[in-house]
PLY file of the C-alpha trace (Angstrom):
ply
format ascii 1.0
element vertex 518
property float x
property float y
property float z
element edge 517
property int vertex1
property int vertex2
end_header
33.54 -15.07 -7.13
30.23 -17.07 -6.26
30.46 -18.95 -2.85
28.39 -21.75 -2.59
28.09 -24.27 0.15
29.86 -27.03 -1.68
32.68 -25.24 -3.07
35.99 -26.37 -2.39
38.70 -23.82 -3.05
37.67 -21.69 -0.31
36.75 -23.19 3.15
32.83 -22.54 3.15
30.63 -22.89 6.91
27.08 -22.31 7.59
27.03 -19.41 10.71
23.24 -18.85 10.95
19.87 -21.49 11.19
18.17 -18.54 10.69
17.81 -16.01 8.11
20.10 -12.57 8.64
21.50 -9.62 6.65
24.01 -7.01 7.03
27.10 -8.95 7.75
29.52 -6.79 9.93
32.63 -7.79 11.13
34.27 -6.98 14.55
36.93 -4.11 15.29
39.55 -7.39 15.69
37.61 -9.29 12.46
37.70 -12.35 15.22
33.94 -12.49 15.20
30.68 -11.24 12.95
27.56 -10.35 13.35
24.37 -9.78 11.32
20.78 -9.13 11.90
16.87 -10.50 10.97
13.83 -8.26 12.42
14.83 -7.06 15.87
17.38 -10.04 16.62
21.15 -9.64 17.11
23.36 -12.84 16.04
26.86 -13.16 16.55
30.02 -16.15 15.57
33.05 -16.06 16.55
35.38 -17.38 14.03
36.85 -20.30 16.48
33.24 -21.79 16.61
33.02 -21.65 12.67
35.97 -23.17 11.21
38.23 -25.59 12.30
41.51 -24.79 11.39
40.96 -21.22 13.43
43.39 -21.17 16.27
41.27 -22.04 19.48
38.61 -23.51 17.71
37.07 -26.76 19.41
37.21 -30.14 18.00
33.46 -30.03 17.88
32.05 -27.12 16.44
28.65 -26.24 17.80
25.56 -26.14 15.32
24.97 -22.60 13.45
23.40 -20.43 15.49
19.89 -20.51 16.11
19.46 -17.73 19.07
20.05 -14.29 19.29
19.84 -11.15 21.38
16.29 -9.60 21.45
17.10 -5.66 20.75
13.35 -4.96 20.08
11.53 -2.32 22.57
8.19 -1.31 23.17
6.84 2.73 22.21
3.38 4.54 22.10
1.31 4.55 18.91
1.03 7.98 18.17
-2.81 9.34 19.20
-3.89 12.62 19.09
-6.78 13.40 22.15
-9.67 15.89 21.95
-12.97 16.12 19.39
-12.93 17.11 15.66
-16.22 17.09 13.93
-16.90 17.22 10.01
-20.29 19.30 9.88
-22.43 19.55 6.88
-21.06 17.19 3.87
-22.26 14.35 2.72
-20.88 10.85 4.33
-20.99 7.94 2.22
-20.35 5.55 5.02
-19.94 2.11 3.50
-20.78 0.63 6.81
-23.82 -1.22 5.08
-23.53 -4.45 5.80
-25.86 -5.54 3.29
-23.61 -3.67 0.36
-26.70 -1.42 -0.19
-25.75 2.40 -0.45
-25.99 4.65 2.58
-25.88 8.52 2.23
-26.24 10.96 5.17
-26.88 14.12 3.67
-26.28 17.42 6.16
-23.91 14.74 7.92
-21.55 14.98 11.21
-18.99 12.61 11.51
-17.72 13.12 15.10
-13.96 12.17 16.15
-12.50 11.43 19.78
-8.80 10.77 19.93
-8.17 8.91 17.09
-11.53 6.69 16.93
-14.87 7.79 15.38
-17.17 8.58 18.27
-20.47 8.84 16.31
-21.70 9.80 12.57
-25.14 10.49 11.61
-27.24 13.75 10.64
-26.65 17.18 11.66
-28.67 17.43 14.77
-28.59 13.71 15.62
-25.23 13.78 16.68
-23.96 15.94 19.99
-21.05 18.04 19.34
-18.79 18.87 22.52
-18.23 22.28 22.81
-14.84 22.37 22.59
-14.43 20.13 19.83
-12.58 21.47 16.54
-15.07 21.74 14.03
-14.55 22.05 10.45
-17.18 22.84 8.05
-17.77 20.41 5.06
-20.94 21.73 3.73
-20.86 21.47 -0.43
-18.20 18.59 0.20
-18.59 14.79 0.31
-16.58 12.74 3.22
-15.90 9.35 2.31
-13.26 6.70 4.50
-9.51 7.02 3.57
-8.23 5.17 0.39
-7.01 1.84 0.59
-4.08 0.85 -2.44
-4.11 -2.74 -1.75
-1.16 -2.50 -4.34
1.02 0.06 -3.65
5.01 0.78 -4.44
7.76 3.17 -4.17
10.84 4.08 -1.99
10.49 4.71 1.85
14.07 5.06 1.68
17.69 4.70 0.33
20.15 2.65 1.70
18.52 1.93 4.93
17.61 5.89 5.92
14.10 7.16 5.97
13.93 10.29 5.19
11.95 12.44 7.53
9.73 13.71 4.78
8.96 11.43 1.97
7.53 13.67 -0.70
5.75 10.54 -2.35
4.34 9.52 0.58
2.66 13.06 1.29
1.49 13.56 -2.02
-0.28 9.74 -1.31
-1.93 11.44 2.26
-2.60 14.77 0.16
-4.63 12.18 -2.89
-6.52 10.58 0.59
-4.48 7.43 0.63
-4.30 6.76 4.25
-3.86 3.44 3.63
-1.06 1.03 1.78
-0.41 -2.89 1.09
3.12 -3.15 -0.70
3.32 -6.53 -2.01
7.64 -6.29 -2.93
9.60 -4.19 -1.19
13.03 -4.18 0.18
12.11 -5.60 3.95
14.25 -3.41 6.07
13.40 -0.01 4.80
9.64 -0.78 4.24
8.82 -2.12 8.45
11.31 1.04 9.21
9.27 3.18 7.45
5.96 1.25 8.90
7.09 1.93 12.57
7.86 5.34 12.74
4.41 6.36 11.11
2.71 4.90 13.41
5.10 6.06 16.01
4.04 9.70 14.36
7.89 10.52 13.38
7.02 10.30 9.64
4.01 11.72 7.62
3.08 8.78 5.72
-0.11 6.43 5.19
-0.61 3.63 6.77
2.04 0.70 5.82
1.72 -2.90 5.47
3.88 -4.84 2.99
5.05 -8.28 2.40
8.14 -7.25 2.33
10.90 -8.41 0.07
8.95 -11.38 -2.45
10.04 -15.39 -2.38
11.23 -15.23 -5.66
11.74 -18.37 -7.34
13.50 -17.68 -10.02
16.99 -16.33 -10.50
17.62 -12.99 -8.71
20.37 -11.91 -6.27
19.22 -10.92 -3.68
15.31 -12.21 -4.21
15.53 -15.62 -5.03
13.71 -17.73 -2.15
14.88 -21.44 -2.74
11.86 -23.24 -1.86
12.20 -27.83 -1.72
9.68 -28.68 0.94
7.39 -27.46 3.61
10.32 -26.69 6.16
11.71 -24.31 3.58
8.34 -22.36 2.59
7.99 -22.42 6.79
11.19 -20.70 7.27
10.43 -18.00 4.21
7.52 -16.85 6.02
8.86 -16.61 9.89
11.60 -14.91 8.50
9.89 -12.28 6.83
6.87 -12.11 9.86
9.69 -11.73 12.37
10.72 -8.62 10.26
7.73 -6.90 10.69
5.37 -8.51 7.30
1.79 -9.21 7.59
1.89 -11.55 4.57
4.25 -12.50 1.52
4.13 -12.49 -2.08
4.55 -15.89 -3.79
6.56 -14.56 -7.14
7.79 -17.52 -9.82
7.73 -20.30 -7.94
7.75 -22.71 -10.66
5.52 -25.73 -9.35
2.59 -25.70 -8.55
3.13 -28.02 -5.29
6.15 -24.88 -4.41
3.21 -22.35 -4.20
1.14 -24.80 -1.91
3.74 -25.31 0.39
4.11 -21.46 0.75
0.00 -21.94 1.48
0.45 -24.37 3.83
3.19 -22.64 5.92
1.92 -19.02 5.82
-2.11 -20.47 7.00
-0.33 -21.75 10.05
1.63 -18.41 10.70
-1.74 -16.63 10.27
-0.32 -14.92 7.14
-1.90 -13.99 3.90
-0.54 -14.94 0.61
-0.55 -12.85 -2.76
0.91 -14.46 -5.80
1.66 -12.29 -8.79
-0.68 -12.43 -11.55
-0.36 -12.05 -15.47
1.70 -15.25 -16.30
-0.32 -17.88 -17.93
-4.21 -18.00 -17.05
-4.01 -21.80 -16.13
-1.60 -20.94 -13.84
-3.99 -17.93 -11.92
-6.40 -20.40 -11.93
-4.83 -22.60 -9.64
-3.77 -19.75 -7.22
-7.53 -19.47 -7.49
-8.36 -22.82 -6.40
-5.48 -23.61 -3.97
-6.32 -20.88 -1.59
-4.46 -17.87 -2.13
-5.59 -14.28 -0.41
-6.27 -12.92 -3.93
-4.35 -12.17 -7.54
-2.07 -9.03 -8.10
-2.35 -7.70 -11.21
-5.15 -8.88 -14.28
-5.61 -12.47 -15.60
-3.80 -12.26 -18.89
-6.52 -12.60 -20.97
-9.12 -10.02 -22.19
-12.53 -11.34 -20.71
-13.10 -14.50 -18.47
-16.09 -16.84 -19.71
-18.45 -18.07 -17.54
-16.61 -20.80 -16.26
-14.13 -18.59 -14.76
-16.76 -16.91 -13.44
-18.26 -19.01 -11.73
-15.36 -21.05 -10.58
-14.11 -17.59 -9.08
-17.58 -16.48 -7.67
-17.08 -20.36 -5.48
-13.74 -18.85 -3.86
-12.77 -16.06 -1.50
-10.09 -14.99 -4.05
-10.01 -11.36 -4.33
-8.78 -9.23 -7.04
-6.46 -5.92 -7.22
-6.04 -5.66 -10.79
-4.12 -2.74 -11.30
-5.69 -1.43 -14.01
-2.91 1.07 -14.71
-0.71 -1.51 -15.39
-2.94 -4.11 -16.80
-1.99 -6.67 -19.35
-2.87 -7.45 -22.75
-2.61 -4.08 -24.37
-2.07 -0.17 -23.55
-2.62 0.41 -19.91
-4.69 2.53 -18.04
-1.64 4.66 -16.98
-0.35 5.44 -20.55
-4.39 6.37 -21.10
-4.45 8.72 -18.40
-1.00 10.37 -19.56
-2.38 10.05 -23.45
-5.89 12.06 -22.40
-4.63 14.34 -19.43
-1.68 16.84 -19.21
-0.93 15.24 -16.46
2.30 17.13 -16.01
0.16 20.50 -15.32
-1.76 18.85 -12.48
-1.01 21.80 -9.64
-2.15 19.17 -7.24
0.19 16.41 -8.26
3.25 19.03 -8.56
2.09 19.95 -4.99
4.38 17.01 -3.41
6.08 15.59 -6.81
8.74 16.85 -8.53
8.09 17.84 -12.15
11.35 16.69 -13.20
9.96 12.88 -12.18
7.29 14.10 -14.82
8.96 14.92 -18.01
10.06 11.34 -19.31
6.24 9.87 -18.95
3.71 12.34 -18.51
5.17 14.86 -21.33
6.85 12.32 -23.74
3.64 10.17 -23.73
2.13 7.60 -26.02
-1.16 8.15 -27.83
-3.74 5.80 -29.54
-7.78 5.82 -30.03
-9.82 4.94 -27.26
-10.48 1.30 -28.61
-6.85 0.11 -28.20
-6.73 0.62 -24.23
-7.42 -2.42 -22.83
-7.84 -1.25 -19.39
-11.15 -1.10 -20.04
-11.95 -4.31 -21.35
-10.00 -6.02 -17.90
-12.55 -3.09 -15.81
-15.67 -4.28 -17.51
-14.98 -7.95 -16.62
-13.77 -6.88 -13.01
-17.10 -5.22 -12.69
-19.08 -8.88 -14.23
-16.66 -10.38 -11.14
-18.01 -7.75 -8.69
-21.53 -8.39 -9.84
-21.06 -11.92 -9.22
-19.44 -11.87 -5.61
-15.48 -11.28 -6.17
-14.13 -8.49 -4.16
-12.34 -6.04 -6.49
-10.17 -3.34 -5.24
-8.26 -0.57 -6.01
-4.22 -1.22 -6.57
-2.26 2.23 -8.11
1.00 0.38 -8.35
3.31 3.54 -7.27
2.79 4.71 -10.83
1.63 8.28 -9.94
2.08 9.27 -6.35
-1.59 9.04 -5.10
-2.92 10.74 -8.22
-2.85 7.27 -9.43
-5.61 5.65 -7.03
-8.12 8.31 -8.52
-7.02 6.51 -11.76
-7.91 3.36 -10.71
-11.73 4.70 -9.87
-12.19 5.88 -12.48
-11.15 3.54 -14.70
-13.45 1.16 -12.87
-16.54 3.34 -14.28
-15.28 2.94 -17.47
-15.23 -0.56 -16.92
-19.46 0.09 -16.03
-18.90 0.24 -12.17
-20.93 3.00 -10.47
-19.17 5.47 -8.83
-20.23 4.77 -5.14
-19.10 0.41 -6.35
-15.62 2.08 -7.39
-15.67 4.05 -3.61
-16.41 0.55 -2.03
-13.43 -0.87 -4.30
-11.31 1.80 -3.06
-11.78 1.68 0.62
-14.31 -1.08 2.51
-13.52 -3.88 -0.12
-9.86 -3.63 0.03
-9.87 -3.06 3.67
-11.91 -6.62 4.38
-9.34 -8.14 1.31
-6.35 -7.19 4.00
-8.04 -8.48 6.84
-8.46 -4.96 8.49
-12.25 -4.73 7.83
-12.89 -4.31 11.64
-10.60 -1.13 11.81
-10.38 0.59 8.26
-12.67 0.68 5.04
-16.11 2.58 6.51
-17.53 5.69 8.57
-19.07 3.98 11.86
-18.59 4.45 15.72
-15.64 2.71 16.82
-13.22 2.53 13.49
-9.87 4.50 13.36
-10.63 7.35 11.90
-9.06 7.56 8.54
-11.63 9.99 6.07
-11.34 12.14 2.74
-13.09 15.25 2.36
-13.65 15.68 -1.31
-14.67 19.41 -2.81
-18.11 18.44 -5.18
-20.66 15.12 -5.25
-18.28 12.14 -5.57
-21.20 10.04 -6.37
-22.59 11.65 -9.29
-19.04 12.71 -10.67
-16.04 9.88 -9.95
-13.65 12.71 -11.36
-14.06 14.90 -8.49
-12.53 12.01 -6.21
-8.92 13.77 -6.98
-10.37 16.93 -5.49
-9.25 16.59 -1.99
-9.38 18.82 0.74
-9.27 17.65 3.97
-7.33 14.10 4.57
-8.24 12.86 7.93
-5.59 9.99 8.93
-5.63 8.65 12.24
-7.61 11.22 13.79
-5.17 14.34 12.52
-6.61 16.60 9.92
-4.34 17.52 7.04
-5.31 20.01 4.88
-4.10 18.69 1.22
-2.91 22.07 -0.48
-0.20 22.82 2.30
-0.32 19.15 4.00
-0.08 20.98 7.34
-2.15 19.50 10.10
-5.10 21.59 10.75
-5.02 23.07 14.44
-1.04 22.58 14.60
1.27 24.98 14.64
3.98 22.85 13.48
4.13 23.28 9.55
5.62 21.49 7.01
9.35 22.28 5.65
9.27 22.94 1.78
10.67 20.33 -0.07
13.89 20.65 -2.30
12.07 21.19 -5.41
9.99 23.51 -3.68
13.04 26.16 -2.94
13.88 26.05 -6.31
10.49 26.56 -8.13
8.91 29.80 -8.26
5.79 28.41 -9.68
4.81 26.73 -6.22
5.94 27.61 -2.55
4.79 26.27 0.55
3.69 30.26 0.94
1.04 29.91 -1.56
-2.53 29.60 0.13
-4.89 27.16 0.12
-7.20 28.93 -1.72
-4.05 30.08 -4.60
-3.86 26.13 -4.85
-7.29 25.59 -5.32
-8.21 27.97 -7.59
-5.26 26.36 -10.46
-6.86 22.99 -9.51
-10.45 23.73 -10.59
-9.05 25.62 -13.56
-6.91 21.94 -14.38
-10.22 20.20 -14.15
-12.30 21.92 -16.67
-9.91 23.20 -18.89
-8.56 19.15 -19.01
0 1
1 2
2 3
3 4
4 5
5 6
6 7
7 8
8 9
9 10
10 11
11 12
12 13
13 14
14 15
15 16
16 17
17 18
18 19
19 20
20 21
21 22
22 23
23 24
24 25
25 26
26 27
27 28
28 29
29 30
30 31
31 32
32 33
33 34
34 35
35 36
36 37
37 38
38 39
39 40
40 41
41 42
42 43
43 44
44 45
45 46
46 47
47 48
48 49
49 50
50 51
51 52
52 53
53 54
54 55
55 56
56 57
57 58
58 59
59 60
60 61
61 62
62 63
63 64
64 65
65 66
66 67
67 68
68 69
69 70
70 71
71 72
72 73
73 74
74 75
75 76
76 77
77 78
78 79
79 80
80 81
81 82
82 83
83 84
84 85
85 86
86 87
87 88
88 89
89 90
90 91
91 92
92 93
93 94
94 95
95 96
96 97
97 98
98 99
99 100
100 101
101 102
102 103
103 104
104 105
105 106
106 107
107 108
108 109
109 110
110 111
111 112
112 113
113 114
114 115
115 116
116 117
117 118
118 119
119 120
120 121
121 122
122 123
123 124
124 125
125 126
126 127
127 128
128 129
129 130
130 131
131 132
132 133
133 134
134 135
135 136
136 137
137 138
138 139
139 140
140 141
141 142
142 143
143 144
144 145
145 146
146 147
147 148
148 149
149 150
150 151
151 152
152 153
153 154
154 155
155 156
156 157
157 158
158 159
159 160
160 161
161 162
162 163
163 164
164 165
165 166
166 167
167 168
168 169
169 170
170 171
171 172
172 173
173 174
174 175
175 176
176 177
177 178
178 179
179 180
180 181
181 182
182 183
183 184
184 185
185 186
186 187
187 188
188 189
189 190
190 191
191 192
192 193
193 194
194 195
195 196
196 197
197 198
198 199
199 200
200 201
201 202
202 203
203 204
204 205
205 206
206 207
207 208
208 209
209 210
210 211
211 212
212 213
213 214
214 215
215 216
216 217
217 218
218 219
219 220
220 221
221 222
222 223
223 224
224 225
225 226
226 227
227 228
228 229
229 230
230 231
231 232
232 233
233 234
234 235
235 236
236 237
237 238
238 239
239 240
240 241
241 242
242 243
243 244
244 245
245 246
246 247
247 248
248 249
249 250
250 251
251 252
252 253
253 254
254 255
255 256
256 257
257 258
258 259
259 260
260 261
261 262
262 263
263 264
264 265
265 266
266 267
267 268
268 269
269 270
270 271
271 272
272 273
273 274
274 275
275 276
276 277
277 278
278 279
279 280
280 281
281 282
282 283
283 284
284 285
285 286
286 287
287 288
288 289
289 290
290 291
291 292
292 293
293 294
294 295
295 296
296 297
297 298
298 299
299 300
300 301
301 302
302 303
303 304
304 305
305 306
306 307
307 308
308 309
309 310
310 311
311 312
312 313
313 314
314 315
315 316
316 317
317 318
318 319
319 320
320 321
321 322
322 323
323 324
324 325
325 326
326 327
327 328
328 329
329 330
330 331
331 332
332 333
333 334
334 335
335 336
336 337
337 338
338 339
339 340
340 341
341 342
342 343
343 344
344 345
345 346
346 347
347 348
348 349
349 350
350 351
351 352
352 353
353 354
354 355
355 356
356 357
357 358
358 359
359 360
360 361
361 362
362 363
363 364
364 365
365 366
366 367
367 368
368 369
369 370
370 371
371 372
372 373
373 374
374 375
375 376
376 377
377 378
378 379
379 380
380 381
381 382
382 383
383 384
384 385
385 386
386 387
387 388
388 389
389 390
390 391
391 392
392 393
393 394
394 395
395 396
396 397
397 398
398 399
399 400
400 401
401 402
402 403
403 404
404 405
405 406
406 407
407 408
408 409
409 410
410 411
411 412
412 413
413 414
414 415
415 416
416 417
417 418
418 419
419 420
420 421
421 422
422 423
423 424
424 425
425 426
426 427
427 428
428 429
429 430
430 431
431 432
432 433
433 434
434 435
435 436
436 437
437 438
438 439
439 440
440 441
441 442
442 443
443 444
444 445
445 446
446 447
447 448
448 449
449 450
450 451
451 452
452 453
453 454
454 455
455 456
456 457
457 458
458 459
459 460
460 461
461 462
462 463
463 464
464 465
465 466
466 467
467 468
468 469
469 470
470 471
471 472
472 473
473 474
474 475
475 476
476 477
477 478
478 479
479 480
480 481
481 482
482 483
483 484
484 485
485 486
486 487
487 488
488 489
489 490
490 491
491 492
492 493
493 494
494 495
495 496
496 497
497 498
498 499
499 500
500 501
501 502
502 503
503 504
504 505
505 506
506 507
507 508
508 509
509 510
510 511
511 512
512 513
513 514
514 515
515 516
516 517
């Protein structure tokens, strides 16, 4: 049965002024309760319906306050020095987007923070700080998927290791912007990484999307400014640092959504690929920046230009682009990608078998993944910030994809690094923190085995991923200088190919055979 507010064969009440899920009932069913963020609500059954034995003559309003059961924890921060000696640090702390290089590099770590960076000899090294020797290797900051998906959970529990989200870490995403996810299971997730219970990268998300077309569950019914208002607070209360504007029909719907998340100091992604007249006035009314391509194969120079006047940035998720094959079937189509030892690391190979074995193939010309890189890179030329946005398709193997299919699209490799960490970090709003190698930034880095910048496809190569100041070493994903180790994984018991046992170097070896052999 649908219940609807004016119904009239069932006695229909509105308990809540505010938003709220999980509706549980009381022991005596006299009262129920439900929940939005960290606030409690509760009706009685008396104050909701007349006819209710003890119920007043005037019922009060729905309720509008709640009990507060949020509380307040420590970030998780390791203490001491680590310092990366001897690689080569592309910093992308140029300010001027001009290329900087330390060759014979230090990057220097207190706590959590980057203390200092600059050439071997330049920089003091405590003597009892960690060292770790990067010499052959190049250090670049941690990845940033400004479009990321997949589960953080199942029915509300997090699971206390994600193997999708450590295969991310292992890849050197350290950090993630989910634009749809379901809200309580994504800010659970967010909390306890940074409370250090969970390996994971960073999370941000806009939670669950204002849907505006028909979905249970999704559908955001938007009719003025007060409702677009209460969308947003709802969703910010729960933990969201923007929201994603998904089929609202009119165009004055999406505005109001504007207008109410600028004044909640949120940002606003709409989702792209519908009808180009329709990204262009995202474009123009003010939005934070388009998910997914424009769905058309090159924009003219009025586009151009009309962009290049905007702050509108651009994640176009290449491997999922429109108007053709995608740069995900391309990758499966030219790559056994189900033999990649460091994907099958973290990833089950069973997840594997219905896309990466069973895939499509077709001559180079028919991808148009390309075709939506090259005119990303004529937008990058021309001002637009471009980013990186892997879509969940491949856990972490997936951002790699996205570089690299930005060279195909005539990017340079060290413009795909900026698109992958600096340019999405400053898209997000988390410039000051995340996105470059300088004194004072969180220290989030990727040690890379080979020259990133004359080869893009050594990006997947990782070694070390440095996230938040703790060192993992990407073949076992233990943290370097810990003795706790990571548990194997369920597929890991029952494959004989790969066991947490194997060594570093075991791993390695199979992943430099993958890359020349493939």
């Amino acid at each position: 049965m649908c219940i609807r507010d004016s119904m009239t064969s069932l006695p229909v009440t509105q308990l809540s002024s505010r938003a709220g899920e999980y509706l549980t009932w009381s022991p005596d069913n006299r009262t129920l309760s439900w929940f939005n963020g960290p606030t409690l609500f509760s009706r009685s059954l008396d104050e909701a319906f007349a006819f209710v034995d003890g119920a007043a003559e005037m019922l009060p309003e729905p309720v509008a306050e709640g009990m507060d059961l949020s509380f307040t924890t420590k970030a998780d921060k390791p203490s001491g020095y680590k310092a990366l000696v001897g690689g080569k640090v592309v910093t992308m702390r140029d300010a001027d987007n001009t290329q900087e290089v330390i060759e014979d590099g230090v990057v220097l770590i207190k706590d959590n923070r980057i203390e200092a960076v600059g050439k071997r000899g330049d920089v003091t090294i405590p003597d009892d700080a960690m060292k770790i020797d990067t010499t052959g290797k190049t250090i670049i900051p941690g990845l940033v998927d400004a479009h990321a998906h997949g589960s953080q959970g199942r029915n509300e529990i997090i699971p206390q290791q994600n193997w999708s989200q450590y295969s991310n870490v292992s890849f050197g995403v350290t950090t993630i912007h989910d634009p749809s996810n379901d809200t309580t299971e994504i800010f659970a997730a967010a909390e306890l990484q940074r409370k250090g219970d969970i390996v994971a990268p960073r999370i941000y998300s806009t939670g669950t999307i204002l849907y505006g077309a028909e979905g249970l569950g999704y559908k955001a019914i938007i009719n003025n400014y007060e409702d677009a208002y209460f969308h947003v607070e709802r969703l910010k209360e729960a933990g969201a640092i923007s929201v994603k504007s998904y089929n609202q029909p009119r165009r004055d719907q999406r505005q109001q959504v504007l207008w109410a998340a600028k004044n909640q100091e949120m940002m606003v992604v709409p989702e792209g690929g519908g009808k180009l007249q329709q990204n262009l006035t995202m474009l123009v009314d003010g939005h934070t920046g388009l998910e997914h391509s424009i769905p058309v194969e090159k924009g003219y120079s009025d586009v151009t230009q009309l962009w290049k006047a905007t702050e509108f940035g651009y994640t176009p998720t290449f491997v999922v682009s429109y108007g053709g094959m995608m740069g995900e079937e391309y990758w499966y189509d030219k790559t056994e990608v189900w033999k990649n030892p460091r994907l099958l690391r973290y990833t089950p190979s069973t997840i594997l078998d219905s896309r990466a074995i069973r895939r499509p193939t077709a001559p180079e010309n028919q991808y148009n993944h390309q075709n939506v890189a090259s005119y990303a890179k004529e937008l990058r030329d021309n001002g637009v910030s471009v980013h990186i946005g892997a879509h969940g398709q491949r856990e972490g193997l997936a951002a790699h994809w996205e570089l690299w299919i930005m060279e195909q699209g005539g990017f340079t490799p060290w413009e795909a690094l900026r698109g992958g960490t600096i340019d999405g970090a400053k898209h997000l709003g988390m410039g000051k923190d995340l996105g470059s190698i300088e004194k004072g930034k969180l220290a989030d880095l990727v040690v890379i085995d080979g020259d990133v910048l004359s080869d893009i496809r050594k990006s997947e190569f990782v070694e070390y991923t440095v996230l938040n100041g703790r060192v993992y070493e990407s073949a076992t994903m233990n943290e370097v200088g810990s003795k706790k180790k990571r548990k194997p994984f369920f597929f890991e018991q029952d494959n004989a190919t790969f066991m947490p046992q194997q060594t570093a170097d075991d791993v390695e070896a199979k992943a430099h055979h993958y890359h020349w052999e493939h």
